[in-house]
C-alpha positions in Angstrom: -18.5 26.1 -25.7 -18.0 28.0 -28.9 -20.5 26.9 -32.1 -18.6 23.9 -34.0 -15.7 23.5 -31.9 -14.7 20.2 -30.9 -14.5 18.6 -27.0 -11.4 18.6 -25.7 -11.3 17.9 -22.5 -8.1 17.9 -19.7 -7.6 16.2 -16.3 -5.0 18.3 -14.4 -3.9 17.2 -11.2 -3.1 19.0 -8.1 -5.2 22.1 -10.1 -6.6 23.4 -7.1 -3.9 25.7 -6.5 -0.7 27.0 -7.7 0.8 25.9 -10.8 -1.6 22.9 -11.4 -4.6 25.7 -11.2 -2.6 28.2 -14.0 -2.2 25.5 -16.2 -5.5 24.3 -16.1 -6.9 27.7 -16.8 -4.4 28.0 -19.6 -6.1 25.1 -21.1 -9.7 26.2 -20.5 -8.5 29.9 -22.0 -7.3 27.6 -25.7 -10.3 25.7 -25.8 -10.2 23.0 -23.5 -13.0 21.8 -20.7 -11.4 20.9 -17.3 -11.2 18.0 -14.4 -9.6 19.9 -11.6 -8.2 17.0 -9.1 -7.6 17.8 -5.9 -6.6 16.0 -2.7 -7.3 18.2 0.4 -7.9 21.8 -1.5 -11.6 21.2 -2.0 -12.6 25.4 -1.5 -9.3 26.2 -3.9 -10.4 23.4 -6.2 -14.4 24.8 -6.3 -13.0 28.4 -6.9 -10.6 27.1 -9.7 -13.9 25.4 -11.7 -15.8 29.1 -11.1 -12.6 30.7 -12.5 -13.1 28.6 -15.6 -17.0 27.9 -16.2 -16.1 32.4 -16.0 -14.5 31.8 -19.5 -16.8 29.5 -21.3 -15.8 26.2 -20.5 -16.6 23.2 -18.7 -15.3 22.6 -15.4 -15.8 19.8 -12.8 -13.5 19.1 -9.5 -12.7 15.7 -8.2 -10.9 14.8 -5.1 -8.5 11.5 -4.9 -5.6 10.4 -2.9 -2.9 9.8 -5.8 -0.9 7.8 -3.1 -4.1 5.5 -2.9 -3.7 2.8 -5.7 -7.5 1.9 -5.9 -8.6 5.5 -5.8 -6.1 6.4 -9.0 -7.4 3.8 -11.2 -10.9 5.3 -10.9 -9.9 8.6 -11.4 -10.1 8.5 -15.5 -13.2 6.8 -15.5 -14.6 9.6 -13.0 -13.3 12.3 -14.8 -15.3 10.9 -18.3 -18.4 10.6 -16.4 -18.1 14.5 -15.4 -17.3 15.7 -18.6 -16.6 12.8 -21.2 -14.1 11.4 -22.8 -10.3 12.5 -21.5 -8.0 12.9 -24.2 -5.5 15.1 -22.2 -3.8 14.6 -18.7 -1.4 16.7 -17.2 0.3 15.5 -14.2 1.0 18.4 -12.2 0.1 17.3 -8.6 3.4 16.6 -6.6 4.7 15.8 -3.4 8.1 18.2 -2.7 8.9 17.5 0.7 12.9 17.9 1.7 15.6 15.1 2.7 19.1 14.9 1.5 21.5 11.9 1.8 21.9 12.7 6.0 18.1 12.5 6.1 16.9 9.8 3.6 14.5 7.9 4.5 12.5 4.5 2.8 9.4 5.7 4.3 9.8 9.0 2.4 11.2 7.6 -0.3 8.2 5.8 -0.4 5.5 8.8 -0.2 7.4 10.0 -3.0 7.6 7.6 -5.3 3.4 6.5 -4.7 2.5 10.2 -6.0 5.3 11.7 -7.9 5.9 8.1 -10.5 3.2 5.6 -9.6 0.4 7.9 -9.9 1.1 8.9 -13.4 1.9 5.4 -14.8 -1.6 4.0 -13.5 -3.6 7.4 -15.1 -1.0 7.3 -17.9 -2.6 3.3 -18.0 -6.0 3.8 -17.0 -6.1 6.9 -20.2 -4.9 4.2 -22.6 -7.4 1.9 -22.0 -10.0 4.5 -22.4 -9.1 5.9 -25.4 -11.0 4.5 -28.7 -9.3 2.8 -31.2 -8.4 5.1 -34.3 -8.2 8.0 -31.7 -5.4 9.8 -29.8 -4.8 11.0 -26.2 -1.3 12.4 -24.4 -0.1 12.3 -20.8 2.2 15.3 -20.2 4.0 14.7 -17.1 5.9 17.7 -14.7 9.5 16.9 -14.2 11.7 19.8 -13.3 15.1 21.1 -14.5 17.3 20.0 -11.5 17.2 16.2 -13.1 19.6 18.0 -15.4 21.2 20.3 -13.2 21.9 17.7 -10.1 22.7 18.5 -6.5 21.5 16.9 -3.2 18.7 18.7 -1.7 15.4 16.9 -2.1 17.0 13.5 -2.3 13.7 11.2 -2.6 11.8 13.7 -4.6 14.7 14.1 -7.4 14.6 10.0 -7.5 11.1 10.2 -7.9 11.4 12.6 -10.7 14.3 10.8 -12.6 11.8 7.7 -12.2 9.6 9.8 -13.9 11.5 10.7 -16.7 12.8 7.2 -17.6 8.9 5.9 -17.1 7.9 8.9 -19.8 10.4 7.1 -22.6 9.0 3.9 -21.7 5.1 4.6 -21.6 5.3 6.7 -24.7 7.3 3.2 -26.3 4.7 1.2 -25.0 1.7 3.4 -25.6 2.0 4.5 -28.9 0.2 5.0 -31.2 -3.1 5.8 -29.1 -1.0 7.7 -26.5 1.7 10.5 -26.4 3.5 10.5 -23.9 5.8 14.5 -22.9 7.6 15.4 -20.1 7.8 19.5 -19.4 10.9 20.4 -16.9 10.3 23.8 -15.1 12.7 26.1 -13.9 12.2 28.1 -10.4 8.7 29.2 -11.6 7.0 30.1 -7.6 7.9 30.8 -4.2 8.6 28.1 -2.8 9.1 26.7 0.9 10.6 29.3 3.5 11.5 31.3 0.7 11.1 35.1 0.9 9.6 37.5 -2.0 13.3 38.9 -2.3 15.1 35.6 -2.3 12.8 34.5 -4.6 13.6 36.8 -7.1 17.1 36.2 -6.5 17.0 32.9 -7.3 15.4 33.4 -10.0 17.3 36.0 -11.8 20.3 33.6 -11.8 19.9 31.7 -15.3 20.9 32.8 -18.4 18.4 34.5 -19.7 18.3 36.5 -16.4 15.4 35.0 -15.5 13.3 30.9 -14.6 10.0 30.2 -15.8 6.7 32.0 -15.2 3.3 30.2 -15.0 2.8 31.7 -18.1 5.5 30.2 -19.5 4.6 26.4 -18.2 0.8 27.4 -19.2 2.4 28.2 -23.2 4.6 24.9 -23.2 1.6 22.6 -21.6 -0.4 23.9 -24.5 1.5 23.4 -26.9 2.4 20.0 -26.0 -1.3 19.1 -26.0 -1.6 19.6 -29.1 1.6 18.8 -31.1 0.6 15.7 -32.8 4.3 14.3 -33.4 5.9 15.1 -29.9 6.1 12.0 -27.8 8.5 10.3 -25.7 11.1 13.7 -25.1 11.0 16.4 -22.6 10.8 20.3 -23.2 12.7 22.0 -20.5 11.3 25.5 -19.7 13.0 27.3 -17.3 15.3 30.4 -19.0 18.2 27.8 -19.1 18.4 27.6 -15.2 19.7 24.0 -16.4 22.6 25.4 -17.8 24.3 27.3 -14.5 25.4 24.3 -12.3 24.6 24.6 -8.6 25.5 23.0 -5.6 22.4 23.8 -3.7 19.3 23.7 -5.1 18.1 27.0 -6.8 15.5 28.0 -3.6 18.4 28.0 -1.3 20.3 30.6 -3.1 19.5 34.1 -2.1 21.6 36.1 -2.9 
C-alpha cells in the first residue's frame, strides 16, 4: 500500500476469470485492495490474487454459490473480515446460458434470475447495512447493451438483466445516501460461446465506432464509476455504440 493512501477496498464477483478478473486488476492497478469471489474457479481465482498482491495491493479469494441465498448474505461480512471494510462491489459474476422463446423454461428462468438479480440485491443489502453512518459505499452492477438493443436470443438471461436494471433505479432510491448504486452496459467485449477468433472480430467490428468494448474499456468505466461521487441510479453504456445498430440476432451470432 502506498505511504498515506487511504483503504479502499473492492469485492468483485466472478473475478476469477475473464472480465470479472480485468476489472478487478483494474481496480487493484488505481489503488484499490481486492476480494476475488469465485464459485468453482478456485486455481484461476488464487492466480488472480498473485496477479494483484504482484502490484502492491491486497488480495484475498472467497468462494460462494451466488444462487445460494444463505451463502450470499455472508459474503460482505466475509469479505470485511479478509480485508476490512467494503466500500465498493462490482457485480460482474453472471450466468449466460442460451434459450429463446421456443426453449424457455421456469427452471432456467429461475437459475437466472437467483444469480444474475437476486444476488446483487442481497450484497447490494447486505453492503448497506455495513457501511457506517456518515460514510459512503457503491454497488456497480454489469448489465449489457442488448437491454437497449433487444432481440430474442438469451431469453431468461435478458429478463434477468432488465430485472437488473429496474432493481439498480430502485436500490439506488432506496439506498441513498450511504449507497450509490450504477449500472455499466458492455458491448461485445470477449469471445464468447462457440464463437470463433474470426467471427469474433466480425461481430465486433459492427458498431459505429467500428468497434465493442475492450476489457480495458469496462476496466476505465468501472473505475471511474467507483469513484464519481454524484453518479447513482443511471447506467453508462460502453460498448462503441453497438446499441445503436439494431439486430435481429444477437451480436455473437453474427459472423460475417
Amino acid at each position: 500500500m502506498k505511504p498515506n493512501s487511504i483503504q479502499r477496498t473492492a469485492l468483485v464477483t466472478g473475478a476469477a476469470k475473464r472480465l470479472g478478473r480485468a476489472i478487478a486488476c483494474g481496480l487493484a492497478a488505481d489503488g484499490w485492495d481486492i476480494v476475488v469471489h469465485y464459485h468453482s474457479s478456485e486455481i484461476e481465482a488464487h492466480a488472480t490474487v498473485d496477479a494483484i498482491k504482484a502490484m502492491g495491493r491486497n488480495a484475498a479469494a472467497l468462494a460462494c454459490d451466488l444462487s445460494d441465498e444463505t451463502s450470499t448474505r455472508k459474503l460482505i461480512e466475509q469479505a470485511t473480515q479478509a480485508l476490512g471494510r467494503i466500500s465498493c462491489v462490482v457485480n460482474s459474476a453472471s450466468l449466460f446460458d442460451y434459450d429463446d422463446p421456443k426453449t424457455f423454461s421456469i427452471a432456467k428462468l429461475n437459475a437466472h434470475m437467483h444469480t444474475n438479480l437476486a444476488a446483487p440485491i442481497l450484497l447490494a443489502q447486505a453492503l448497506h447495512t455495513a457501511t457506517p453512518d456518515g460514510e459512503q459505499s457503491v454497488v456497480i452492477n454489469l448489465l449489457d447493451q442488448k437491454l437497449y438493443n433487444m432481440n430474442p436470443d438469451f431469453l431468461s438471461y435478458t429478463l434477468s438483466k432488465s430485472a437488473l436494471l429496474t432493481a439498480t433505479t430502485m436500490l439506488a432510491q432506496s439506498l441513498a445516501p450511504k449507497l450509490r448504486v450504477v449500472g455499466l452496459a458492455p458491448g461485445l467485449t470477449l469471445v464468447s460461446g462457440d464463437q470463433s477468433e474470426t467471427e469474433f472480430a466480425n461481430a465486433h467490428r459492427k458498431t459505429p465506432l467500428g468497434k465493442s468494448s475492450s476489457p480495458d474499456d469496462i476496466v476505465d468505466a468501472v473505475c471511474y464509476l467507483a469513484n464519481a461521487k454524484a453518479v447513482t441510479g443511471t447506467v453508462l453504456v460502453v460498448d462503441g455504440g453497438q446499441h445503436l445498430t439494431p439486430l435481429h440476432r444477437d451480436v455473437m451470432f453474427l459472423t460475417k
